[in-house]
C-alpha distance (Angstrom), angle and dihedral (degrees) to the residues before:
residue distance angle dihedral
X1 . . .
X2 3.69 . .
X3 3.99 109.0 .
X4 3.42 136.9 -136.5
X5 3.56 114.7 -79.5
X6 4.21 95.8 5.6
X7 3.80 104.7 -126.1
X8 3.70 85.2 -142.8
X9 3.75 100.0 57.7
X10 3.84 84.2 42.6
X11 3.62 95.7 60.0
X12 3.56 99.2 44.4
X13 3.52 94.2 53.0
X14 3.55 86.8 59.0
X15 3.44 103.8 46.0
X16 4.02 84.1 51.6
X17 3.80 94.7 56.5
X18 3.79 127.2 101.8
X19 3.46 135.4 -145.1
X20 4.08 86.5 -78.2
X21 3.34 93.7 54.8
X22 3.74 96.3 -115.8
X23 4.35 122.6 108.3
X24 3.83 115.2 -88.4
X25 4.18 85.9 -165.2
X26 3.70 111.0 105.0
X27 3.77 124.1 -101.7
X28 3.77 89.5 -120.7
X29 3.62 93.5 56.3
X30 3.42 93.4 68.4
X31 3.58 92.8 62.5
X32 3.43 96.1 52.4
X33 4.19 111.2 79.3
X34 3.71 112.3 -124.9
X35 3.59 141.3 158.7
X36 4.04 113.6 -82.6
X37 3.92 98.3 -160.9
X38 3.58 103.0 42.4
X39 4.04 103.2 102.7
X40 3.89 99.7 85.3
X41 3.89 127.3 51.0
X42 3.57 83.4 -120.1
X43 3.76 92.9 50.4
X44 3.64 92.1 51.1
X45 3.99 94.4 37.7
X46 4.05 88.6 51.1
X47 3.87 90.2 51.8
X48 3.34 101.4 52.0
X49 3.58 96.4 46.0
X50 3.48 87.0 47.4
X51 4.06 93.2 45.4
X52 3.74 88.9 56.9
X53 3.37 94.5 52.6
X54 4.13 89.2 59.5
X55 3.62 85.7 39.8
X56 4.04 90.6 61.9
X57 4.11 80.3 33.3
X58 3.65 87.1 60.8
X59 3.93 101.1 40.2
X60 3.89 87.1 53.6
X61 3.24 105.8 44.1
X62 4.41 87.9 53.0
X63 3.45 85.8 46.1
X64 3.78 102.0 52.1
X65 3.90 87.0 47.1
X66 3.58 99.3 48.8
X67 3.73 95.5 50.0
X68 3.69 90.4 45.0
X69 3.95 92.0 55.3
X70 3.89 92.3 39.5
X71 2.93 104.4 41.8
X72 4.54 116.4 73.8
X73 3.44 89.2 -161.2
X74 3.90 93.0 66.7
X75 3.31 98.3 52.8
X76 3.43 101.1 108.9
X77 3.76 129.3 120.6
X78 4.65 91.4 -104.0
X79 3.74 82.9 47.3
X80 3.97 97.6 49.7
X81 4.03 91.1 40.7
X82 3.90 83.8 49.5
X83 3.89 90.7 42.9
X84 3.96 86.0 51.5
X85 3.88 91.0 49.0
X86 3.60 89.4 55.9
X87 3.74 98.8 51.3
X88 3.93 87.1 51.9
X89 4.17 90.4 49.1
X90 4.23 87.7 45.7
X91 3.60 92.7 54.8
X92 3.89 89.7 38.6
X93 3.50 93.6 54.1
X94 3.69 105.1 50.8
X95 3.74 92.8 36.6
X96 3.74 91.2 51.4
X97 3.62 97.1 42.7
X98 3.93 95.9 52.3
X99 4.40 89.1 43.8
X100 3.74 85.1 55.2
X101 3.46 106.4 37.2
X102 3.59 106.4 41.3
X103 4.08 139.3 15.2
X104 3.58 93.1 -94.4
X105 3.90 81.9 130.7
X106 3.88 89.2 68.1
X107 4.27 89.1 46.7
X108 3.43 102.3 43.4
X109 3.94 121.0 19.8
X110 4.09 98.2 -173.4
X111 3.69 83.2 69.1
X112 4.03 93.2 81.0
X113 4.30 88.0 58.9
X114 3.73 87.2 44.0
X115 4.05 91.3 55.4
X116 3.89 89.7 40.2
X117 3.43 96.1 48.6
X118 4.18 102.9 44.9
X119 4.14 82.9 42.1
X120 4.03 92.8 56.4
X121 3.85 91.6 42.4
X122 3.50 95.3 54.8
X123 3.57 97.6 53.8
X124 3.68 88.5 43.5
X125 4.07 84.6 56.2
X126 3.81 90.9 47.0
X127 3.96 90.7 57.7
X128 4.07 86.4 37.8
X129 3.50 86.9 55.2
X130 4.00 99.9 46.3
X131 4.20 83.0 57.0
X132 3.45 101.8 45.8
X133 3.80 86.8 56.4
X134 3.57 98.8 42.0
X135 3.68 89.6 55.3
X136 4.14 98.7 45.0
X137 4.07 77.2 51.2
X138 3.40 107.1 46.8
X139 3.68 108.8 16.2
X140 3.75 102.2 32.5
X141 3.54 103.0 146.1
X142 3.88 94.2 43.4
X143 3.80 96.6 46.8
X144 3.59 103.8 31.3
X145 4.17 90.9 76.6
X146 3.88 86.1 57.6
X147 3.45 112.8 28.6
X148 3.60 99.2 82.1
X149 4.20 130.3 163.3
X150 4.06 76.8 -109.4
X151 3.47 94.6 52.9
X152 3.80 91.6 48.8
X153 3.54 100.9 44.2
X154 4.28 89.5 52.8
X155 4.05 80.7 44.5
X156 3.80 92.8 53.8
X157 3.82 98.7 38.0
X158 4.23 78.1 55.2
X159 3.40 86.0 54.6
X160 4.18 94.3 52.9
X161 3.68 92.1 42.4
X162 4.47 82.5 55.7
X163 3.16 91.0 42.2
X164 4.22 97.5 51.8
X165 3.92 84.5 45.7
X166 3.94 97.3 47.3
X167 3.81 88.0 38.6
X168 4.34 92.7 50.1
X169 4.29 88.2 51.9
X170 3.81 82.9 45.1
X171 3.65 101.4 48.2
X172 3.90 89.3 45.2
X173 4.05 91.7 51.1
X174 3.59 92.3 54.7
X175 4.02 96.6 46.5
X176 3.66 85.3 53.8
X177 4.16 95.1 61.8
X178 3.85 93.8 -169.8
X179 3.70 118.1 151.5
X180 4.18 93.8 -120.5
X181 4.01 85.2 50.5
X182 3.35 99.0 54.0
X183 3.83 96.3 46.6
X184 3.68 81.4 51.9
X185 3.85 94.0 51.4
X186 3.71 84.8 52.3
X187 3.83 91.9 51.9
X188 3.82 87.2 54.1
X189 3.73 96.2 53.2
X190 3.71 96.3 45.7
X191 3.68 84.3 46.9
X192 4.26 94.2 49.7
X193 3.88 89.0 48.2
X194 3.74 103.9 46.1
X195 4.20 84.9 42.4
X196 4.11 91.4 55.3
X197 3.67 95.9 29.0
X198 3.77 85.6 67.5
X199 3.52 110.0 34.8
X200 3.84 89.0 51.5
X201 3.89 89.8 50.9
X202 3.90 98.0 34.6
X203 3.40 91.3 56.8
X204 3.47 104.1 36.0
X205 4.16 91.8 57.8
X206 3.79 86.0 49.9
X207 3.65 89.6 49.5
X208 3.91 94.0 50.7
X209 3.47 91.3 45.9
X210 3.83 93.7 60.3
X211 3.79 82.7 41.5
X212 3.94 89.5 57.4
X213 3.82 94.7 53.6
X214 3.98 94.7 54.6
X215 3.50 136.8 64.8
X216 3.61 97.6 -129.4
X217 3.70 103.5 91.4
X218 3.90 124.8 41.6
X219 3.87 123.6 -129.7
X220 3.89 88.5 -117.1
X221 4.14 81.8 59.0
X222 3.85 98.1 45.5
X223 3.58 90.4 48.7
X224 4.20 92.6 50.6
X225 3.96 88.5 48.2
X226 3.81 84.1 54.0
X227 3.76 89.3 55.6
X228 3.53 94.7 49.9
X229 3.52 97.5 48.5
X230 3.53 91.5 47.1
X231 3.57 99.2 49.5
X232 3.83 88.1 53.7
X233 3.70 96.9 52.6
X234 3.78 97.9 43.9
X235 4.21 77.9 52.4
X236 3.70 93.0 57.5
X237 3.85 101.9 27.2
X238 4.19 87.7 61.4
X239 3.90 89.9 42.8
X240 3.55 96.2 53.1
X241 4.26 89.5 40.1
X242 4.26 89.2 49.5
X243 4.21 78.7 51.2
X244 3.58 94.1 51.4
X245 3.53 98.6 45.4
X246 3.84 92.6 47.0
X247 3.54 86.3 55.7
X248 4.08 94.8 47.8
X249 3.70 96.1 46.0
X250 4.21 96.4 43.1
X251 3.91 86.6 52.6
X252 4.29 89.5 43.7
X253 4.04 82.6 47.9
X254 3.62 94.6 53.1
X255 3.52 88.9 51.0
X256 3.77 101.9 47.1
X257 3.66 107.3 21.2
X258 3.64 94.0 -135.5
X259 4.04 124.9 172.5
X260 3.82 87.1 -152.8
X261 3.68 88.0 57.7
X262 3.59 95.0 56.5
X263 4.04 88.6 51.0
X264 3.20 95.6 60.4
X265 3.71 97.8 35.9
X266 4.07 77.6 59.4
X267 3.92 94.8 59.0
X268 3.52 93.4 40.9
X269 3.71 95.4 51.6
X270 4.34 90.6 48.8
X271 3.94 75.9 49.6
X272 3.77 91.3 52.5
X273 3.73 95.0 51.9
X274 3.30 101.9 46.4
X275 3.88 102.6 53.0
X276 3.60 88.4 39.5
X277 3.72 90.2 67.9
X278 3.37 94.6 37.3
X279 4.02 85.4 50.5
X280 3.40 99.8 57.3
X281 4.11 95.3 31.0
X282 3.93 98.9 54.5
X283 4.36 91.4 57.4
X284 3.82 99.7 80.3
X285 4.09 97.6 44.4
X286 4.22 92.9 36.9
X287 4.14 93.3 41.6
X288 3.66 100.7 27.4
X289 3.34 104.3 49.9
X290 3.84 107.0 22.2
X291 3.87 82.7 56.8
X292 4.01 92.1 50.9
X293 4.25 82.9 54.7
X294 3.68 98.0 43.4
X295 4.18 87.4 54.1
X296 3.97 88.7 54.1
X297 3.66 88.6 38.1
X298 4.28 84.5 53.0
X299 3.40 86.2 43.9
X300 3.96 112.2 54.4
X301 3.67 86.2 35.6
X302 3.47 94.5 58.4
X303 4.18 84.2 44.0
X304 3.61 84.7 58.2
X305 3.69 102.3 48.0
X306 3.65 92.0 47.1
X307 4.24 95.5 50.2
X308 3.90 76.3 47.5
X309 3.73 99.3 69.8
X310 3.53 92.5 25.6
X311 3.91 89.1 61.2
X312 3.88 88.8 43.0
X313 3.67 98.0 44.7
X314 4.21 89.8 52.2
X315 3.70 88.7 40.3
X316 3.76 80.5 57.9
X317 3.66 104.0 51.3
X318 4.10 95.3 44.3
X319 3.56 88.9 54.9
């Protein structure tokens, strides 16, 4: 999501400014899109390393949706949750990548809800996903007769209209750029990280546990899902920290005035852009796929089990 005071914007305000404090840049330059980090070899390096990664973001996300949609065999609730997710992450990525990387902000102003609310309903999908799985896994036979691709899909577009109406109070908060807002935007954030930080974990320990006491997943399996879903909270946990602390030190920095503020309010933000692409690139090639290899994992090991005590069980009678 975008935060309150965007470091970005900040900074190239103030490298804009002249000795009275007003910008020298022309009026008509501001309504012309261009590049904000672009001045530097390390400004231009850093954004196109970090424009690839949305590029691969991009590619991806399209990819995991049109499979899903094409293909029959992916219709299944996991697949349409995951389908969903990638949606959310598409729009996140593109939106996020022009806020950050050029003055779009300045051009078009809808562009702020737009960011907000793609950013809130991929998280929401994340946590959406983490319970759809946990109940195909532990409560199959109980959830299976409800949790339909219909079901999901009026579940998800829930989720969007949530997301547009948590993303509209959002947007408006951080227009405002009064002290008690912004302490309350910080609230929020803490708030939206500790509340998907442990839903995804919660569930996923219950989930491995009821993975651990069947024969349908093999240890080398368990400990891969654990991978994956610890790669994607580390993602999201140091996003939403870089967010907070943007937001902490911008409100300090309004308060002192401080040049060492702004320097670290400069790293931060670099920070900020990069695992924010990375954040909403890495979904569609971690979920997607890893999900497609765990089902064939399920699968053959279930194969195997069953020739098992099928062997045994003739072995048994010819005795």
């Amino acid at each position: 999501m975008i935060i309150n005071v965007f470091p970005h914007n900040f900074l190239s305000a103030t490298k804009s400014m002249g000795d009275n404090g007003f910008e020298s840049n022309s009026s008509s330059k501001r309504l012309t899109l261009h590049l904000t980090y672009s001045e530097t070899n390390f400004e231009i390096t850093f954004t196109c390393v970090t424009i690839t990664i949305a590029f691969f973001g991009v590619i991806g996300n399209l990819a995991a949706i049109g499979k899903i949609i094409y293909d029959q065999k992916y219709h299944t609730p996991t697949f349409a949750v995951i389908g969903q997710l990638a949606l959310a992450d598409f729009l996140s990525v593109i939106t996020t990548t022009f806020y950050t990387k050029t003055n779009i902000s300045k051009i078009w102003l809808h562009i702020s809800f737009i960011v907000n609310t793609s950013v809130f309903s991929s998280y929401f999908h994340v946590c959406f996903l983490s319970v759809v799985r946990y109940l195909i896994t532990v409560h199959p036979l109980q959830s299976r007769p409800h949790l339909t691709v219909t079901a999901v899909c009026l579940c998800s577009l829930t989720i969007w209209i949530s997301s547009a109406v948590i993303g509209t109070c959002f947007t408006k908060f951080s227009i405002s750029n009064t002290f008690s807002d912004s302490i309350f935007i910080i609230i929020l954030d803490v708030v939206l990280l500790l509340t998907v930080f442990f839903i995804m974990i919660l569930l996923h320990v219950k989930k491995i546990r009821s993975l651990q006491s069947s024969l349908s997943v093999t240890e080398q399996s368990q400990r891969r899902v654990n991978i994956v879903v610890t790669v994607i909270i580390s993602i999201f946990a140091i996003f939403q920290l870089i967010i907070i602390s943007l937001e902490i030190l911008t409100i300090i920095y309004f308060q002192l005035f401080s040049d060492e503020i702004v320097i670290y309010i400069n790293y931060l933000t670099l920070c900020y852009m990069f695992i924010g692409c990375l954040n909403f690139s890495c979904n569609p090639y971690i979920l997607f796929f890893f999900t497609i290899y765990l089902g064939l994992c399920v699968k053959y090991s279930v194969l195997y089990s069953t020739t098992c005590i099928i062997s045994n069980i003739h072995g048994y009678v010819f005795m």
